[in-house]
Structure formats: structure tokens, C-alpha cells
GULOZA-496096 format. One record per residue: residue in one letter; x, y, z of N, C-alpha, C, O in turn. Coordinates in steps of 0.02 Angstrom, whole numbers, padded with zeros to 5 digits, always signed. Example, Ala and Ser with C-alpha at 12.3 -4.5 7.8 and 13.67 -1.06 7.14 Angstrom:
<atoms>
A+00660-00284+00390+00615-00225+00390+00660-00165+00390+00712-00166+00423/S+00642-00112+00354+00684-00053+00357+00645+00002+00394+00670+00057+00402/
</atoms>
This chain:
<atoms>
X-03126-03055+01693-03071-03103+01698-03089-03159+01745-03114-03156+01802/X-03070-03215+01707-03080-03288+01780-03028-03261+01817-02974-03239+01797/X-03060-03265+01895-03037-03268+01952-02980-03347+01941-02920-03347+01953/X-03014-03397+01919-02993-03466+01934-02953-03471+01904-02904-03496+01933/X-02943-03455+01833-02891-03461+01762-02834-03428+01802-02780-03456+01798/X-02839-03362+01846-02770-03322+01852-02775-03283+01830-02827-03264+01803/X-02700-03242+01831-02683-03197+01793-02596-03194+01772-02558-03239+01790/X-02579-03152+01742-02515-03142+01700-02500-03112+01708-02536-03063+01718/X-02408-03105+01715-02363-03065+01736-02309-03082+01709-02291-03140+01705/X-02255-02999+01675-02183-03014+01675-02154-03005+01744-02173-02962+01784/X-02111-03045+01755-02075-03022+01807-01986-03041+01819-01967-03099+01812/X-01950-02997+01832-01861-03016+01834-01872-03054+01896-01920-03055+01935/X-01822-03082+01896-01771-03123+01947-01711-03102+01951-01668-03085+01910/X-01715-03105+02018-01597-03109+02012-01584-03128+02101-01596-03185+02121/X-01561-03082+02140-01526-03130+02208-01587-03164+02228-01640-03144+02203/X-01589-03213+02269-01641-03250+02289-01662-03230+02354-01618-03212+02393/X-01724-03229+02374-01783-03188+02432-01782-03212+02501-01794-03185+02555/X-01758-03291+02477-01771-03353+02532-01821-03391+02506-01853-03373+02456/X-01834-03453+02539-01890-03482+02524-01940-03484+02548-01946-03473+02609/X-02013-03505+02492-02069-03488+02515-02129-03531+02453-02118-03561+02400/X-02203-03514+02498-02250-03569+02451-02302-03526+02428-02307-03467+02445/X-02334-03548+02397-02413-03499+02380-02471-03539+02393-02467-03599+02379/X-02513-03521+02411-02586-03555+02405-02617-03577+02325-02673-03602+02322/X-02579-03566+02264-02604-03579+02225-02528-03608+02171-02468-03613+02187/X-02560-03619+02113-02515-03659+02072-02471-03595+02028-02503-03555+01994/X-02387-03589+02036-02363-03560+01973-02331-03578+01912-02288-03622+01915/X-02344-03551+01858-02332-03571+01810-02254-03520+01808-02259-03463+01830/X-02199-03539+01785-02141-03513+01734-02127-03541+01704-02122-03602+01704/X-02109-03476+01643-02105-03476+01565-02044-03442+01547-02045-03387+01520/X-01983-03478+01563-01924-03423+01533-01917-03395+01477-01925-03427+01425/X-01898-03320+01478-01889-03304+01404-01830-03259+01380-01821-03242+01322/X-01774-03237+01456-01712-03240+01447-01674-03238+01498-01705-03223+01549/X-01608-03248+01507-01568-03254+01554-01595-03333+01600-01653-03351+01594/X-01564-03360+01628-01578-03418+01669-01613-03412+01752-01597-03368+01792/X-01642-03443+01759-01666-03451+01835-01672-03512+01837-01706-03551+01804/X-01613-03521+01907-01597-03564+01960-01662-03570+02006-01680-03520+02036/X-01704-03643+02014-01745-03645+02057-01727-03725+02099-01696-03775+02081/X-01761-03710+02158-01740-03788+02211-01818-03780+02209-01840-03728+02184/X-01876-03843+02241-01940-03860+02244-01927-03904+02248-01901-03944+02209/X-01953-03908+02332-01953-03966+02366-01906-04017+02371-01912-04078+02376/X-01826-03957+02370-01776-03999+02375-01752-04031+02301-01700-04062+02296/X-01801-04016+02243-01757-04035+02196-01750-03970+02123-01791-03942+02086/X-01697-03970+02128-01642-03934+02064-01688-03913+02012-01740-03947+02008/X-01682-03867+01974-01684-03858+01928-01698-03786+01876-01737-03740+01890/X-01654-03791+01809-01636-03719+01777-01683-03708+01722-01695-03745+01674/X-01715-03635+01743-01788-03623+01677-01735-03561+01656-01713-03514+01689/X-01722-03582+01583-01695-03509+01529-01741-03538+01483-01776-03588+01481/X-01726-03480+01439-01764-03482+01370-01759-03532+01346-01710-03567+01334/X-01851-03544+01329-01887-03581+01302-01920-03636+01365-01957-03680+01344/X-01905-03631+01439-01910-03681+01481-01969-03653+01509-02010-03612+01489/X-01959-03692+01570-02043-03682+01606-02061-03733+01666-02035-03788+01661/X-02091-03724+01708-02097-03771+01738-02149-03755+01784-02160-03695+01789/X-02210-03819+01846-02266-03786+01850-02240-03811+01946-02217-03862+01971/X-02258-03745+01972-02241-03751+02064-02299-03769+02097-02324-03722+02128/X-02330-03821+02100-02389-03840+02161-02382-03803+02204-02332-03777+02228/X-02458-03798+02222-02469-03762+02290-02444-03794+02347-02436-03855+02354/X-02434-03752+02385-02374-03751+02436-02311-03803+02442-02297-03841+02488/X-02288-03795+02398-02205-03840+02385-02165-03774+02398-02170-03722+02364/X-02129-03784+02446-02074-03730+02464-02038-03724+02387-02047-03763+02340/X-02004-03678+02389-01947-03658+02325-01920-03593+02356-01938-03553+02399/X-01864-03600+02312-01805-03536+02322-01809-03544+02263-01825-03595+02234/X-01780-03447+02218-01734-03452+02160-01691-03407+02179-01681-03383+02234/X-01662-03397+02121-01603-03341+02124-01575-03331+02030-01588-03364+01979/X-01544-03289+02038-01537-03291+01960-01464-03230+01963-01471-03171+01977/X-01396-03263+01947-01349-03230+01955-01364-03172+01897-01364-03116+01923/X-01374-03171+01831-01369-03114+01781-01415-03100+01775-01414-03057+01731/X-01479-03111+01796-01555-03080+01805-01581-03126+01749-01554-03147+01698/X-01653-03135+01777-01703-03175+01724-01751-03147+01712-01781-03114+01754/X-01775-03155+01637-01862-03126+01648-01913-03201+01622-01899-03237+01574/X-01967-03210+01665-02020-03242+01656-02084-03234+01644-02124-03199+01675/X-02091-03261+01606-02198-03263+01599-02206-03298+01658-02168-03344+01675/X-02267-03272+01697-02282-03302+01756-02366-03294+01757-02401-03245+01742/X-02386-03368+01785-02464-03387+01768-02476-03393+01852-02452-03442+01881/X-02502-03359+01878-02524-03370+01964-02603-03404+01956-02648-03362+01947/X-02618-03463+01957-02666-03500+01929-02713-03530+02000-02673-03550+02042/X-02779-03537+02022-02801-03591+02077-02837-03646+02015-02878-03690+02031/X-02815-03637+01950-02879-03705+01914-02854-03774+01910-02798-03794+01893/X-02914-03810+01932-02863-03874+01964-02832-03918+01898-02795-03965+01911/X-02849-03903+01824-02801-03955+01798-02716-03945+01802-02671-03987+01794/X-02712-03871+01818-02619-03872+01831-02598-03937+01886-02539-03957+01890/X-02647-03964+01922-02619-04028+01970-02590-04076+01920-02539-04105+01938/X-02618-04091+01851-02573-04166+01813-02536-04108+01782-02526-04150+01738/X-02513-04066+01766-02453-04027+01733-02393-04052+01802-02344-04090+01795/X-02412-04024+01855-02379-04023+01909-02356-04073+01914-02296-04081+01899/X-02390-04117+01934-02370-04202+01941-02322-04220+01885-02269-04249+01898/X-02341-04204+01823-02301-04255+01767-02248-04218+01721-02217-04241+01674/X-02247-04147+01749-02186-04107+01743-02127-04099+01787-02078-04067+01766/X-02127-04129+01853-02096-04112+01938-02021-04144+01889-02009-04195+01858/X-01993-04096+01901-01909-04089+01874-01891-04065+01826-01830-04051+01825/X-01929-04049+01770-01916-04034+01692-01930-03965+01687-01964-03931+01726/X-01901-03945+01631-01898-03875+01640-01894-03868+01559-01866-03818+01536/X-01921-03915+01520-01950-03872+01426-02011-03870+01427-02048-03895+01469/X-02027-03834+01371-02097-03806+01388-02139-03858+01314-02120-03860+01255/X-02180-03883+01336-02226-03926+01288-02222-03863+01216-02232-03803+01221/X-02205-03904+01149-02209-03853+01104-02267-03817+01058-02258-03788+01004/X-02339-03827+01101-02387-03783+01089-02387-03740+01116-02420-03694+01091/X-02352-03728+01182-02338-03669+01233-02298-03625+01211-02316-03566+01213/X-02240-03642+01188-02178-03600+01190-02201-03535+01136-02204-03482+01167/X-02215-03529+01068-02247-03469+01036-02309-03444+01073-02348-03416+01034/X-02323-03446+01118-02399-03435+01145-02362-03392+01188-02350-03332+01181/X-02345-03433+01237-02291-03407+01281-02259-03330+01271-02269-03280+01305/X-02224-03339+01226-02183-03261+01185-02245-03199+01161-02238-03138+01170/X-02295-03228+01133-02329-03184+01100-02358-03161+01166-02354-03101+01179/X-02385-03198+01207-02420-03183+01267-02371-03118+01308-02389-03061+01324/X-02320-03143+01316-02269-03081+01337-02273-03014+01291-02303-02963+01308/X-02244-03021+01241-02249-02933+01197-02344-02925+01191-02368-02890+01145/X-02378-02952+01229-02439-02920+01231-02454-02891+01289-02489-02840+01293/X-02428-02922+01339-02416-02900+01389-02384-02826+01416-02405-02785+01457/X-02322-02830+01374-02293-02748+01347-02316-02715+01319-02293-02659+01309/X-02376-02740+01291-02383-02688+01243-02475-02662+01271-02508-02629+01231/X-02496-02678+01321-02552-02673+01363-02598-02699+01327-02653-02671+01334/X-02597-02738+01295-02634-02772+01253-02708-02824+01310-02697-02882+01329/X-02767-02793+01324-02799-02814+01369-02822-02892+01375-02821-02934+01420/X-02844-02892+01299-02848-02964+01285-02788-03027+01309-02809-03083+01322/X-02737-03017+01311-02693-03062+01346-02712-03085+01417-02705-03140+01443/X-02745-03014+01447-02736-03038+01506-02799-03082+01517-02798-03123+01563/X-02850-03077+01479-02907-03091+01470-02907-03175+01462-02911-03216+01507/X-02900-03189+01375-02883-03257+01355-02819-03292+01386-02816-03352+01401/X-02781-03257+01391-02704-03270+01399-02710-03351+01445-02721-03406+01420/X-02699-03337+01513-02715-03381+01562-02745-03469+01539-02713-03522+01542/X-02831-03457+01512-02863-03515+01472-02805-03546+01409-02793-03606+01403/X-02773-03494+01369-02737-03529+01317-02689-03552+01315-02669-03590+01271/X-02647-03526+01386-02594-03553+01420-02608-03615+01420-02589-03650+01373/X-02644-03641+01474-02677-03676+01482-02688-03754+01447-02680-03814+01459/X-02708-03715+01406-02753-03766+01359-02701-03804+01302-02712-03859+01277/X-02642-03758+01288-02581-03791+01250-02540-03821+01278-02508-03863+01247/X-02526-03804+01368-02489-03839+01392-02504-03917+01395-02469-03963+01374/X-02587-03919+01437-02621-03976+01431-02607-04024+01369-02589-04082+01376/X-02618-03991+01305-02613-04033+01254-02556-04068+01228-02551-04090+01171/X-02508-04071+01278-02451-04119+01304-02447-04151+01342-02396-04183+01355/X-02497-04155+01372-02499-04220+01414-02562-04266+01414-02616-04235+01412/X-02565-04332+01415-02601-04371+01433-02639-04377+01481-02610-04372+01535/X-02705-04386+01485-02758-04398+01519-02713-04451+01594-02722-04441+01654/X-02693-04475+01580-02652-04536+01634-02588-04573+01614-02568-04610+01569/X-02568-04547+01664-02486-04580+01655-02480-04667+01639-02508-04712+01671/X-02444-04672+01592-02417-04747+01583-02387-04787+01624-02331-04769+01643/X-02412-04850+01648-02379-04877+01704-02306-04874+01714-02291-04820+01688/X-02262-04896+01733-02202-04914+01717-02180-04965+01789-02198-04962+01847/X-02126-05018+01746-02116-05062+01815-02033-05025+01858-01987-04985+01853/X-02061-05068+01895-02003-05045+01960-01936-05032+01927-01937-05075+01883/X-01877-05000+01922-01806-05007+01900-01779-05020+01964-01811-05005+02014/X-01711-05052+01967-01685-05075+02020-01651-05012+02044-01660-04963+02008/X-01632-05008+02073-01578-04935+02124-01521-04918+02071-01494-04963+02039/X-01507-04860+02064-01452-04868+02006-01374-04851+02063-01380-04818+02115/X-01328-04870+02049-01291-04869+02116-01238-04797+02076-01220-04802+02017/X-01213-04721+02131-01229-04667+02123-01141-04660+02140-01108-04684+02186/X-01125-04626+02092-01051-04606+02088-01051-04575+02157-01100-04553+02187/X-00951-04576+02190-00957-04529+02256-00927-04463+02212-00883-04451+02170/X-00981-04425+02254-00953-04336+02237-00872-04303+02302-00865-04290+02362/X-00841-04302+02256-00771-04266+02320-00807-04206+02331-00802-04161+02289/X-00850-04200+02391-00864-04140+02413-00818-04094+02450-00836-04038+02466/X-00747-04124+02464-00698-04068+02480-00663-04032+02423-00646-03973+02419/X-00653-04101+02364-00631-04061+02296-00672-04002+02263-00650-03962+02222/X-00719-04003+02283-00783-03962+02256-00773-03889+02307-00760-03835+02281/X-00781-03896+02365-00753-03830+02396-00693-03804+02376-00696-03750+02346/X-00638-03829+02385-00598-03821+02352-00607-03751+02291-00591-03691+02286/X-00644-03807+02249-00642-03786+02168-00687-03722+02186-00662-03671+02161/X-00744-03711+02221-00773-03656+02211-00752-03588+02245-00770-03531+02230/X-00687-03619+02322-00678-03559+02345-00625-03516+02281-00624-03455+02291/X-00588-03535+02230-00571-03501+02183-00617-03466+02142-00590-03432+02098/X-00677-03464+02143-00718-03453+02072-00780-03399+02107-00833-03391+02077/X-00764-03367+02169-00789-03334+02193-00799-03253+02154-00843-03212+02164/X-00752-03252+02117-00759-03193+02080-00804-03176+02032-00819-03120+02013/X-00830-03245+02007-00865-03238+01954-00952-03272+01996-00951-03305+02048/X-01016-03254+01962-01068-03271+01992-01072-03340+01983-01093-03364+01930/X-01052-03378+02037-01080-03430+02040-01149-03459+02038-01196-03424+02056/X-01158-03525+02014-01213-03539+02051-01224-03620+02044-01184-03661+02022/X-01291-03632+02069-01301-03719+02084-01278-03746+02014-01230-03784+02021/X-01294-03740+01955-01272-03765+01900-01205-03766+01895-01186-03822+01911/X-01157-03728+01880-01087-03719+01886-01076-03781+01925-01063-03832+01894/X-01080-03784+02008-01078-03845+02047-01084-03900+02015-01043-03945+02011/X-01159-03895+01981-01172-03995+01949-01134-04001+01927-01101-04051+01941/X-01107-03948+01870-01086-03940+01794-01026-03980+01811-01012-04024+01770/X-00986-03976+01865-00921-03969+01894-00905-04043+01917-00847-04065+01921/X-00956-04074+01931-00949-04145+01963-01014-04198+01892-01051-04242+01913/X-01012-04181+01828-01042-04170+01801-01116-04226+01791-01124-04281+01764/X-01160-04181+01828-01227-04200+01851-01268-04143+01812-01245-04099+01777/X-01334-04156+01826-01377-04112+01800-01405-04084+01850-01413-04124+01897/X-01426-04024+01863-01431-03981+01919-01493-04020+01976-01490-04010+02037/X-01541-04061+01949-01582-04079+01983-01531-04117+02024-01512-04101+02080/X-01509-04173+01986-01479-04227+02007-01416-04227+02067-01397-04274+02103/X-01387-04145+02063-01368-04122+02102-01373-04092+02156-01324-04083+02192/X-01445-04066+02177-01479-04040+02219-01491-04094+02274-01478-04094+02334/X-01529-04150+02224-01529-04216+02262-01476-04238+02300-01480-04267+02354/X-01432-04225+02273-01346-04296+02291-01345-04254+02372-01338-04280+02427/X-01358-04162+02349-01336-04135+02402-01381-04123+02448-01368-04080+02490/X-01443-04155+02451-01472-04156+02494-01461-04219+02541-01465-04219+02603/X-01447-04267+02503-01432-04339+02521-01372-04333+02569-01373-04355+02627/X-01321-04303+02542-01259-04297+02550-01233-04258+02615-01193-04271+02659/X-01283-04194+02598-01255-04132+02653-01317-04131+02711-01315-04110+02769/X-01352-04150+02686-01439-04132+02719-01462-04066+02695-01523-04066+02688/X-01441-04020+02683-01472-03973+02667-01482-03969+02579-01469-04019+02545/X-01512-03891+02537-01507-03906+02505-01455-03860+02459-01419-03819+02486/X-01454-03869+02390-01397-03863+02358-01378-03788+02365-01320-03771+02375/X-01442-03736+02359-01440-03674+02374-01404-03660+02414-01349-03632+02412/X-01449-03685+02472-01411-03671+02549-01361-03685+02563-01331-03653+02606/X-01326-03746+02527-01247-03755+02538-01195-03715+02495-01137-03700+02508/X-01238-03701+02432-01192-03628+02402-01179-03585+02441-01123-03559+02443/X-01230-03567+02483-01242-03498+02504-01211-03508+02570-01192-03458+02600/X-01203-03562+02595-01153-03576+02650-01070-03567+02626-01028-03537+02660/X-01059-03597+02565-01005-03571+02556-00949-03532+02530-00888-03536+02523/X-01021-03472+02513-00998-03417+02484-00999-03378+02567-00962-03329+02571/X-01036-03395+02629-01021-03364+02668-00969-03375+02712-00954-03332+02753/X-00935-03435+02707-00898-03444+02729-00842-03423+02705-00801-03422+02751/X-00811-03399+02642-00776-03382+02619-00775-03308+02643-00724-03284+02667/X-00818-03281+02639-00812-03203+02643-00781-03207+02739-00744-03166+02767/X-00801-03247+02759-00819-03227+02820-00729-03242+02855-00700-03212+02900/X-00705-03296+02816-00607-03315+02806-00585-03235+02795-00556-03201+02837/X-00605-03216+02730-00578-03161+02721-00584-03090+02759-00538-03050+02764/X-00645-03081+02783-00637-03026+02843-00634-03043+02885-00664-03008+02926/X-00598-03103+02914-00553-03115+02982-00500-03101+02963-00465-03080+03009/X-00472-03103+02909-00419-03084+02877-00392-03025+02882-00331-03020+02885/X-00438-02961+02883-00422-02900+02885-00441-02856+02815-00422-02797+02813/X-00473-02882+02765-00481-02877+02715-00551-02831+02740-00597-02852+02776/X-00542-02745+02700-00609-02702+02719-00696-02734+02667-00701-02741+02606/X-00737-02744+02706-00800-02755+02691-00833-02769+02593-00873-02808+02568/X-00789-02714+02565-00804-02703+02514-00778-02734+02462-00807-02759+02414/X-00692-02732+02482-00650-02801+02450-00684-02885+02439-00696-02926+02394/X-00690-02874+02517-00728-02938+02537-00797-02951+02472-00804-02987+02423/X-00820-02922+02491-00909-02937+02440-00895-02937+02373-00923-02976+02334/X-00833-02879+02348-00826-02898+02281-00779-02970+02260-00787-03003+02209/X-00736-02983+02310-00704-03062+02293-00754-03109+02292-00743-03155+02253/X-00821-03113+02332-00868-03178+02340-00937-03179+02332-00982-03215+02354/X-00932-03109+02281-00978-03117+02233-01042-03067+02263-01079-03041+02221/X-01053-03054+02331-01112-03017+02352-01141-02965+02290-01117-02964+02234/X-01195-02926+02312-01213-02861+02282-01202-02797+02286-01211-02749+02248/X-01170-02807+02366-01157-02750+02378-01115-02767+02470-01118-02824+02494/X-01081-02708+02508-01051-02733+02573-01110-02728+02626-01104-02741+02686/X-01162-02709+02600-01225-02713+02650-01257-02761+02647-01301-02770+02688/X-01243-02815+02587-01259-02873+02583-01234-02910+02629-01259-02952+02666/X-01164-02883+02622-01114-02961+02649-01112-02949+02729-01104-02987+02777/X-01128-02858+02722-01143-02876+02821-01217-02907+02835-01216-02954+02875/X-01268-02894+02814-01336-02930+02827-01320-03006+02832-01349-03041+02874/X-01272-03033+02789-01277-03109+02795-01239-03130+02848-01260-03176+02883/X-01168-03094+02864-01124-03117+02922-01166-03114+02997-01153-03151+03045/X-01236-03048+02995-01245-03039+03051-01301-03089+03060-01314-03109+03117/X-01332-03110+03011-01368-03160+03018-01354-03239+03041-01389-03275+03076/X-01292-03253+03009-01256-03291+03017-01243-03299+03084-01249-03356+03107/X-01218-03235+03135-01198-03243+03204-01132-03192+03194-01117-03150+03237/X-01085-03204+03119-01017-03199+03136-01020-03111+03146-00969-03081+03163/
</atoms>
């Protein structure tokens, strides 16, 4: 096996780890359920049929409220740098990839050695064949001037909807942006990023409600946690 090509992996998603980088380039390949990812501060949702490529060391968080599964390419070969570059926000997968992609997975299940073998190079080599040797110039556009978001209407709206798994999309969806575009506003907006301000105000909510008197478990199931050992790990982290 090339060391350099990588290698291949299924792997789920669901609550998010925190954020973090790799020394090398990743590839995701959604192939069900959605994953919520931030990189480098900007937005964006890989479900089926999507994909998108993480440069080496660009922080990211995900999370994935109903669980995701991905094809995942852990790659050091340096043409993923123009995938990287001329994919940074998008999340469909060039359509020589996407059947490659799938088959590459049920081979994967099925210990099929050769996947792991070719797999990586053919990845590779179909993704490439969507993109151009060099990007097309383009001239300057002027500033486009940026709707205001009611970020109190928006708390508001989400401390109701705590019951159900929220997440950064729901938010865009809500002020209706596209999740990148929303990550952005709220980085612009809040300073932090969109994650982190979810996750700020799903803790803040819980944290109303067990001042309240409301026992631990109530609590986590109104605001969505996994469990009440969740929702104490986050309060104590928190300080509260």
C-alpha cells in the first residue's frame, strides 16, 4: 500500500469531540445521515452524495445530531492541495467520484483488500478529473451589502426547539442563509463560531433550567444532551 496515497475508512459521526487538525489532508465522502462541519470558521453540511477535502492543519469541529456515516481518505499526496483550495466551502462530490465513492464503501464491508489497495489512487484520480489544472481569473466584485440577522429573535426561536436535535443548519435555515454563510455572519457577528454559539446556547438553556429546580435528567432531555452526565460535564466545564 502507498504510504503517500493513504488509506480508507468507514467511520460514524454524531456529538462533536471538539476541535482539532491533522498533519495530513482529509477527504469526506457522505453516504448517509448529515454531518455538520465548521473549518476554519466556515460552515458547512456533507450528507449523501457530498464531500469535501480538510487541509492540513485547518482546525474543524463536527457533530452530527442523527449520526453520519463517511468514506474517509486520510491522504499526505500533495495534489489534494488544488482539491483543497478550489473546493474550501462546497460540499458535492465531482460526479466521477460519487459511484466510486459507494462502491469503494461496500468493498470496504465486505474486506475486499483491493479497495484498500487501489481505492485511495482512484479516489483520487476522479476527484482530480474535476478540476482544472488552474483556476480562472476572475475580477474583483464589489462588497455585497449583508442583511441584519435579529440575533435575539433567533435565541428566542431556538430556546423553544430544544427538544428536538438542533443544529447549525436549522439556525441558517431559520434566518434563511446557507450554513456556510451562516457560520460566517456568526463569526462576524458574535466572534465566535456558529458551533460554539449553538453550543453556548443550548448551555445556557439547560443551565436556566437547573437553576430552576428542574432534576438533571429532565434538564438534558428538554435541551437535547445525550445523556445527564453529559449535561453535568458541560455545566462543570462551563464553571456553572
Amino acid at each position: 500500500m502507498d504510504a503517500l496515497a493513504g488509506s480508507l475508512s468507514l467511520r460514524r459521526y454524531g456529538a462533536s469531540p471538539g476541535s482539532h487538525s491533522h498533519a495530513h489532508f482529509q477527504i469526506l465522502l457522505g453516504l448517509s445521515g448529515a454531518l455538520e462541519l465548521e473549518i476554519e470558521g466556515r460552515g458547512l453540511r456533507v450528507g449523501p452524495g457530498g464531500g469535501c477535502v480538510i487541509a492540513p492543519g485547518d482546525r474543524h469541529d463536527f457533530a452530527s445530531a442523527r449520526g453520519s456515516l463517511c468514506l474517509v481518505l486520510d491522504s499526505s499526496h500533495p495534489d489534494w492541495a488544488r482539491c483543497a483550495a478550489q473546493r474550501a466551502g462546497q460540499a458535492t462530490l465531482p460526479a466521477p467520484a460519487l459511484p466510486l465513492a459507494r462502491y469503494l464503501a461496500t468493498a470496504l464491508q465486505q474486506g475486499r483488500p483491493l479497495a484498500q489497495a487501489y481505492g485511495p489512487a482512484l479516489l483520487r484520480e476522479a476527484w482530480l478529473a474535476d478540476h482544472p489544472t488552474a483556476a480562472t481569473p476572475k475580477s474583483p466584485a464589489s462588497p455585497a451589502r449583508r442583511r441584519p440577522i435579529d440575533w435575539a429573535a433567533l435565541e428566542h426561536w431556538a430556546a423553544q426547539q430544544w427538544h428536538t436535535p438542533l443544529t447549525v443548519a436549522d439556525l441558517a435555515q431559520r434566518v434563511h442563509l446557507s450554513a456556510s454563510q451562516f457560520a460566517a455572519r456568526c463569526r462576524d457577528d458574535r466572534g465566535i463560531s456558529a458551533m460554539a454559539w449553538l453550543r453556548s446556547l443550548r448551555l445556557e438553556q439547560a443551565r436556566l433550567l437547573r437553576n430552576s429546580g428542574l432534576a438533571v435528567a429532565e434538564v438534558a432531555r428538554r435541551t437535547g444532551y445525550r445523556s445527564p452526565s453529559a449535561l453535568t460535564a458541560a455545566l462543570r466545564r462551563s464553571g456553572h
